[in-house]
MMTF fields as JSON, N, C-alpha, C and O atoms, coordinates in Angstrom:
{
  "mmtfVersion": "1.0.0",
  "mmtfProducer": "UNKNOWN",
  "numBonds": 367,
  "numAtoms": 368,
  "numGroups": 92,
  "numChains": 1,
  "numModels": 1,
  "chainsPerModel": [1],
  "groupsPerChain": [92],
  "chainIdList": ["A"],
  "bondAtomList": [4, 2, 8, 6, 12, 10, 16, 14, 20, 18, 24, 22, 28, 26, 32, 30, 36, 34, 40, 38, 44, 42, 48, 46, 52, 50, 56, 54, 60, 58, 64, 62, 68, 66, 72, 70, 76, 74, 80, 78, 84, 82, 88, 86, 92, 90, 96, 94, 100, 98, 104, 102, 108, 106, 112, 110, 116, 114, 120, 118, 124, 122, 128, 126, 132, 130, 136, 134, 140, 138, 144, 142, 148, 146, 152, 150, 156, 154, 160, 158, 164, 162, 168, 166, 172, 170, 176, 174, 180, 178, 184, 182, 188, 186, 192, 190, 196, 194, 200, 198, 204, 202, 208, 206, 212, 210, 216, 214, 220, 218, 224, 222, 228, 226, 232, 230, 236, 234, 240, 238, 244, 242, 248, 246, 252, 250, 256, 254, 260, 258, 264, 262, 268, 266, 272, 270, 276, 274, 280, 278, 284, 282, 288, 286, 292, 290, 296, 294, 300, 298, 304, 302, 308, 306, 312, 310, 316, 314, 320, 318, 324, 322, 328, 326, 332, 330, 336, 334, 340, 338, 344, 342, 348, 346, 352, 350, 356, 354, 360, 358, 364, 362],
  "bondOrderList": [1, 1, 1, 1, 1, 1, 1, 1, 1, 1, 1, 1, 1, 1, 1, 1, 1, 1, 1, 1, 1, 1, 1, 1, 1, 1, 1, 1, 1, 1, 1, 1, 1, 1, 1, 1, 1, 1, 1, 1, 1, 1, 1, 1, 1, 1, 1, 1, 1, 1, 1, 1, 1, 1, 1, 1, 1, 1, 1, 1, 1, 1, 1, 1, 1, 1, 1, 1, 1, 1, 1, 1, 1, 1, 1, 1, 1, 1, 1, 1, 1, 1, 1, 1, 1, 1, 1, 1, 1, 1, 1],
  "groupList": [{"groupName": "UNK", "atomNameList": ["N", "CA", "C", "O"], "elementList": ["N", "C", "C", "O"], "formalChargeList": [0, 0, 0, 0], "bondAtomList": [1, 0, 2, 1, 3, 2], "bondOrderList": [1, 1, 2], "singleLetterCode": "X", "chemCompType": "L-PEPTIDE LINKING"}],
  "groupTypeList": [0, 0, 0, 0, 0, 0, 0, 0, 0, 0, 0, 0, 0, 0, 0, 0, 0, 0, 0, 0, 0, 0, 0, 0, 0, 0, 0, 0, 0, 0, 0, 0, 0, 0, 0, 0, 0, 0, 0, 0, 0, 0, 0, 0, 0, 0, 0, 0, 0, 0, 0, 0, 0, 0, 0, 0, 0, 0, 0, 0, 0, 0, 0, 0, 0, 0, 0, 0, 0, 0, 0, 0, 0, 0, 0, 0, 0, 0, 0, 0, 0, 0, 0, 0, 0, 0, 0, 0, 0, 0, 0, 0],
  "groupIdList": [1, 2, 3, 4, 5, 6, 7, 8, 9, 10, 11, 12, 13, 14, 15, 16, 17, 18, 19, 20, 21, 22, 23, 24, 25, 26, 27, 28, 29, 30, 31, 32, 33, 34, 35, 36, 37, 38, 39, 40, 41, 42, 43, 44, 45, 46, 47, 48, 49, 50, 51, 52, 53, 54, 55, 56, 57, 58, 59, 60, 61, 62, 63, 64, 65, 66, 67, 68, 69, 70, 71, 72, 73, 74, 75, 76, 77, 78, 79, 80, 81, 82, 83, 84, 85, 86, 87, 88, 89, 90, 91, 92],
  "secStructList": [7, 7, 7, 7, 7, 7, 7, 7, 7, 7, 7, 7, 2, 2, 2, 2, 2, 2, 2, 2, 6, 2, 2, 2, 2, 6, 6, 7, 7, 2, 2, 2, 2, 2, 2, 2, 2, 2, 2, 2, 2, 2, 6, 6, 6, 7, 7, 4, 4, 4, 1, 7, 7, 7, 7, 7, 7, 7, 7, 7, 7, 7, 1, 7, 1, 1, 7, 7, 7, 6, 6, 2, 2, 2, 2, 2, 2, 2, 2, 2, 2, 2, 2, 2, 2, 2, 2, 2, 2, 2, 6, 7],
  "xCoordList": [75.784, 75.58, 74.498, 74.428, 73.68, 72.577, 72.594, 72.884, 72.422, 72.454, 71.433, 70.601, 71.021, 69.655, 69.469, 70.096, 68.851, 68.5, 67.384, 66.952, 67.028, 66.003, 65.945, 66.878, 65.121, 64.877, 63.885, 63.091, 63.637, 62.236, 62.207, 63.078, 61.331, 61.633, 60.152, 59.054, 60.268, 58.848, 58.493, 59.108, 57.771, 57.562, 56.146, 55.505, 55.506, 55.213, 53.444, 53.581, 52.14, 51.289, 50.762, 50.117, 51.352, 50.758, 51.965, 52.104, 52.832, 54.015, 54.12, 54.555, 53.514, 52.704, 52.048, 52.24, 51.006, 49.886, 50.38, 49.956, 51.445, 51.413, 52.703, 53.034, 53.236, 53.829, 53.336, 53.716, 52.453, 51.366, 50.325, 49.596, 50.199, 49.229, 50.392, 50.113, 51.164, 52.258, 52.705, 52.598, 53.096, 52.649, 51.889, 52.189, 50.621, 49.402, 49.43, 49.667, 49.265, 49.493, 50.69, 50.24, 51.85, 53.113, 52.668, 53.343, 51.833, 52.003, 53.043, 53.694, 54.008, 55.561, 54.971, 53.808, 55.945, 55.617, 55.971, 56.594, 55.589, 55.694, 57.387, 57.705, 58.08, 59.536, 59.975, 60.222, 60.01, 60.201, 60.609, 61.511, 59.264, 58.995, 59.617, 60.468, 59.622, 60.199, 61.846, 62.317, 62.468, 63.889, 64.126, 65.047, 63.144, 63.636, 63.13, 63.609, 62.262, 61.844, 63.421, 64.086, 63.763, 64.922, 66.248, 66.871, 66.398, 67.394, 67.449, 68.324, 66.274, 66.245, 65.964, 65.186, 66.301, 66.243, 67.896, 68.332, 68.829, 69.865, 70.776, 71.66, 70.463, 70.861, 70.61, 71.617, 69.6, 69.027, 70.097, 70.041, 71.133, 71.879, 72.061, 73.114, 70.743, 70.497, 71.319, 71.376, 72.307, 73.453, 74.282, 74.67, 74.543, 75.721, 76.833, 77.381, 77.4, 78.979, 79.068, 80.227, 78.259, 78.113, 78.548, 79.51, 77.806, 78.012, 79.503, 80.247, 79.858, 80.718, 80.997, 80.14, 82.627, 83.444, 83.13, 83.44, 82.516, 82.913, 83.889, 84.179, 84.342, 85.523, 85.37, 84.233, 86.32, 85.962, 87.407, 88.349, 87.548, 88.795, 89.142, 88.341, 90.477, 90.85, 91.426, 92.266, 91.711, 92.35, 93.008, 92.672, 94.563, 95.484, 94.661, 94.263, 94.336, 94.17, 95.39, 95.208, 96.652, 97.43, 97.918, 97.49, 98.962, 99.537, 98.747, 98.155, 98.712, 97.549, 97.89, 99.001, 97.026, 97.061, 97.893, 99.1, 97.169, 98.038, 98.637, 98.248, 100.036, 100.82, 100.093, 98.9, 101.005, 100.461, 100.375, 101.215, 99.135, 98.768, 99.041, 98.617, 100.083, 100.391, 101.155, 101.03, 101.905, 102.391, 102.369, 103.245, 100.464, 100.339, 100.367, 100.266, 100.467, 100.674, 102.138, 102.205, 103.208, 104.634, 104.577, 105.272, 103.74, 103.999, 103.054, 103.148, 102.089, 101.724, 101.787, 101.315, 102.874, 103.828, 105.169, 105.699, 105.363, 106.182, 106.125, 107.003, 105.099, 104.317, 103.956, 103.975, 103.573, 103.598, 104.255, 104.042, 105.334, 106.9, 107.304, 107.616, 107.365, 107.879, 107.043, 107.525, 105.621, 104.398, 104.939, 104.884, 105.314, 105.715, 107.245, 107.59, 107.718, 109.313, 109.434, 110.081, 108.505, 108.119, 107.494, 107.601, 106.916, 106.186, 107.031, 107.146, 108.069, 108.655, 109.761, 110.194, 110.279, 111.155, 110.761, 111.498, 109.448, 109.074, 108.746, 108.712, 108.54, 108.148, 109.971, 110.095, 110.925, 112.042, 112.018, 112.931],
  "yCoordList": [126.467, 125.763, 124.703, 123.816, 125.032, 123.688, 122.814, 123.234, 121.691, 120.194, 119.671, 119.849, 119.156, 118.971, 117.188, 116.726, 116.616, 115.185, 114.124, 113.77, 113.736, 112.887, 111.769, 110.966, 111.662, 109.83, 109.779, 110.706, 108.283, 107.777, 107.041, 106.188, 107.221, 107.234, 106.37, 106.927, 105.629, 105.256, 105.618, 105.165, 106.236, 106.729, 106.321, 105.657, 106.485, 106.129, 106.935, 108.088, 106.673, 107.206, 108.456, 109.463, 107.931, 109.41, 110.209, 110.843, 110.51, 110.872, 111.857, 112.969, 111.343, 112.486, 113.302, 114.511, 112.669, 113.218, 114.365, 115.465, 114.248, 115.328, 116.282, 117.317, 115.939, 116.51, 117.489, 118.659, 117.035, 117.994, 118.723, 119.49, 118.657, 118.864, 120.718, 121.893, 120.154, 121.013, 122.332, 123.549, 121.775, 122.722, 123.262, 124.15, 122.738, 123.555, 124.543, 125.68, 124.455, 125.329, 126.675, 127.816, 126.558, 127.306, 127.748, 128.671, 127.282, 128.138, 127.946, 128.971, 126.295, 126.22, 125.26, 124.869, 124.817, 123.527, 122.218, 122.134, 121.217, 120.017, 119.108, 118.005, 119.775, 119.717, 119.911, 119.146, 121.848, 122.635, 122.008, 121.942, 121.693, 120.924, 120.447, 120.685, 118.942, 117.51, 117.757, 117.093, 118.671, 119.481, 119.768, 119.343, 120.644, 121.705, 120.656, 120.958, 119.591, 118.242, 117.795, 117.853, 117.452, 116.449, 117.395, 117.259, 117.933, 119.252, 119.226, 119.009, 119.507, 119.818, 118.586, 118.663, 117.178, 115.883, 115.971, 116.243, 115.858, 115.805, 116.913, 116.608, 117.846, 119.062, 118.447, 118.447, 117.953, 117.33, 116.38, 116.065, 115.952, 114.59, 113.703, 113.075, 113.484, 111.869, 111.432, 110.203, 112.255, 111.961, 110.61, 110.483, 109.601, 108.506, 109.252, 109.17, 110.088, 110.288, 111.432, 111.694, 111.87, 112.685, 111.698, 112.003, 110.391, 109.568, 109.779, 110.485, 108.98, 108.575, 107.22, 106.337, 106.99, 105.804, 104.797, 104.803, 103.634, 102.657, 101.669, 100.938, 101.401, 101.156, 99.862, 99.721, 98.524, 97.497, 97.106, 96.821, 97.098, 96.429, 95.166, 94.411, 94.857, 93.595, 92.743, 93.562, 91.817, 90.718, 90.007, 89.307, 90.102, 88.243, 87.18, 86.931, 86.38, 85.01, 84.125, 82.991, 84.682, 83.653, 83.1, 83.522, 81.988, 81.5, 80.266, 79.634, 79.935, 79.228, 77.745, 77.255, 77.244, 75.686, 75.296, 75.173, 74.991, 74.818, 75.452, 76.579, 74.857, 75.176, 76.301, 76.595, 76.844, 77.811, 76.973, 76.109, 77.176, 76.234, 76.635, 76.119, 78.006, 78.867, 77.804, 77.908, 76.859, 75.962, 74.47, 73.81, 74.19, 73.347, 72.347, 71.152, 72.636, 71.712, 71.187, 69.958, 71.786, 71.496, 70.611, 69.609, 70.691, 69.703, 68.419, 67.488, 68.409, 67.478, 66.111, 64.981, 67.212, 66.624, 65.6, 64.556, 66.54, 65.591, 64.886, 64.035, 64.936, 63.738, 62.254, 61.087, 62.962, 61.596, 61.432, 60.379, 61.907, 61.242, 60.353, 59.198, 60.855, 59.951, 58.954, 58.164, 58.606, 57.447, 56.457, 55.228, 57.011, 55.982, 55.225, 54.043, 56.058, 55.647, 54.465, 53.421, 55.001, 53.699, 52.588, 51.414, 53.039, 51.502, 50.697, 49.475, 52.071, 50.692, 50.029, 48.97, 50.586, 49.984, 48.969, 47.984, 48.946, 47.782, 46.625, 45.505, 46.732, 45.622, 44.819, 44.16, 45.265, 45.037, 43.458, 42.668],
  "zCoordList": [79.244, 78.001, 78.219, 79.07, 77.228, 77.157, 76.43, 75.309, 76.446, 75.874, 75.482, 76.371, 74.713, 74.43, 74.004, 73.05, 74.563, 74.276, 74.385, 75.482, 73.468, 73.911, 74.724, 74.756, 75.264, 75.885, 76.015, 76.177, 75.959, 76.766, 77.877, 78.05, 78.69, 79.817, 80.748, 80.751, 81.141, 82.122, 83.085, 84.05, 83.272, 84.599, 85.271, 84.456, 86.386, 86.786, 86.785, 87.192, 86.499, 86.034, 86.972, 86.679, 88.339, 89.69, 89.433, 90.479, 88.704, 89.11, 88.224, 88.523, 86.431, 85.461, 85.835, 85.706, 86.453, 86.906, 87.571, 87.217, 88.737, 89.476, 88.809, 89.388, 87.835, 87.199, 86.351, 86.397, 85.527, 84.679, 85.523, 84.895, 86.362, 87.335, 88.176, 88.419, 88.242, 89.087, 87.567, 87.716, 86.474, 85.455, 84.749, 83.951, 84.964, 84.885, 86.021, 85.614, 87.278, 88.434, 87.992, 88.1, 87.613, 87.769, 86.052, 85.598, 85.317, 83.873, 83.668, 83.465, 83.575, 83.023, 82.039, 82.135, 80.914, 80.389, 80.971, 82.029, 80.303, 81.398, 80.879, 81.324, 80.065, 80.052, 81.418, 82.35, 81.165, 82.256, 84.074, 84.909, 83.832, 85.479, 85.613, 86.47, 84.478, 84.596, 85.192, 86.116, 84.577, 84.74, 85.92, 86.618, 86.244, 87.286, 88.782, 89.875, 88.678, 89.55, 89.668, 90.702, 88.706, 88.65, 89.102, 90.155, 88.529, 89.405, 90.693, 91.532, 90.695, 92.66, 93.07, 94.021, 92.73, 93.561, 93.424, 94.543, 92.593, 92.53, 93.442, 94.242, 93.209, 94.465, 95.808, 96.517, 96.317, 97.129, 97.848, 99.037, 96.891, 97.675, 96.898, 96.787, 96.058, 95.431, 94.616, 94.57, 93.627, 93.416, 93.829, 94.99, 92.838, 93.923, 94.073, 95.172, 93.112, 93.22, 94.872, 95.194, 95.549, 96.465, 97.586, 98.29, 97.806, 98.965, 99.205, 98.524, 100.393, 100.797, 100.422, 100.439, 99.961, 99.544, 100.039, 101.23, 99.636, 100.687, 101.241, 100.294, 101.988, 102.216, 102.753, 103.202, 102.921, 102.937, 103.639, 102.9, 104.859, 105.816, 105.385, 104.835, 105.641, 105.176, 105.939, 106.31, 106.499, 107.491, 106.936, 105.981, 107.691, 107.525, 107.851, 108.989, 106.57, 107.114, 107.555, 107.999, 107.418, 108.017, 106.915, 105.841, 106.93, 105.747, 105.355, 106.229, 104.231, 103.492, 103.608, 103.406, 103.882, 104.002, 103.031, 103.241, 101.519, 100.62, 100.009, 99.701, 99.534, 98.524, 97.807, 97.889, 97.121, 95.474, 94.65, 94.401, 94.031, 92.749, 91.747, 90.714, 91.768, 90.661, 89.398, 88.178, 90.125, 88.769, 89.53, 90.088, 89.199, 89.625, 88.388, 88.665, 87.326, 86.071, 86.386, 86.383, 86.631, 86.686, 87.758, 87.592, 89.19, 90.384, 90.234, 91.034, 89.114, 88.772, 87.792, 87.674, 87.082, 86.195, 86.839, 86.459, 88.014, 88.782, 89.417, 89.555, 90.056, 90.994, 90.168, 90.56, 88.662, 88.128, 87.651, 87.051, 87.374, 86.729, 87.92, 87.629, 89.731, 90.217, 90.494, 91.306, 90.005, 90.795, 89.381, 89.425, 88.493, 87.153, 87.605, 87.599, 87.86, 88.23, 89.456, 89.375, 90.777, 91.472, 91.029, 91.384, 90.318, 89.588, 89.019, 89.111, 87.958, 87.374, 88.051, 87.599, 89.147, 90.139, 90.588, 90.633, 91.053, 91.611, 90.681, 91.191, 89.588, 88.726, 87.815, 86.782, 88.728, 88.123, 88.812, 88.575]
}
């Protein structure tokens, strides 16, 4: 099944050149080429999904200096409930 789509595309002015140049030679059109160029770079390898995964090892850092700051609103809340409570103790 063929698909058919447009784009535009930039390419590079030696790259026409030897593109139109390569279908003038073969009597193809300069679609043709552009296709059957790009085909056979992708067959080729150039593909990303072909590579290999990359994979990224991971290390214990060990247990964390600080606390979890996961409910650091709640321990800050308490810290100054008790810096108020000393204060007002002391001003009795």
């Amino acid at each position: 099944m063929i698909l058919r789509m447009r784009a535009t595309l930039t390419i590079d002015e030696h790259i026409i050149a030897a593109l139109k140049a390569l279908a003038h030679q073969q009597g193809l059109s300069f679609e043709h080429v552009v296709n059957q160029t790009l085909r056979r770079g992708l067959d080729a390898g150039g593909v990303a999904t072909r590579r290999k995964p990359y994979r990224v090892k991971s290390y214990s850092l060990g247990s964390p200096l600080l606390p979890s700051l996961d409910k650091s609103l709640a321990l800050a809340g308490a810290l100054e409930d008790a810096e108020i409570a000393r204060k007002s103790i002391g001003h009795q």
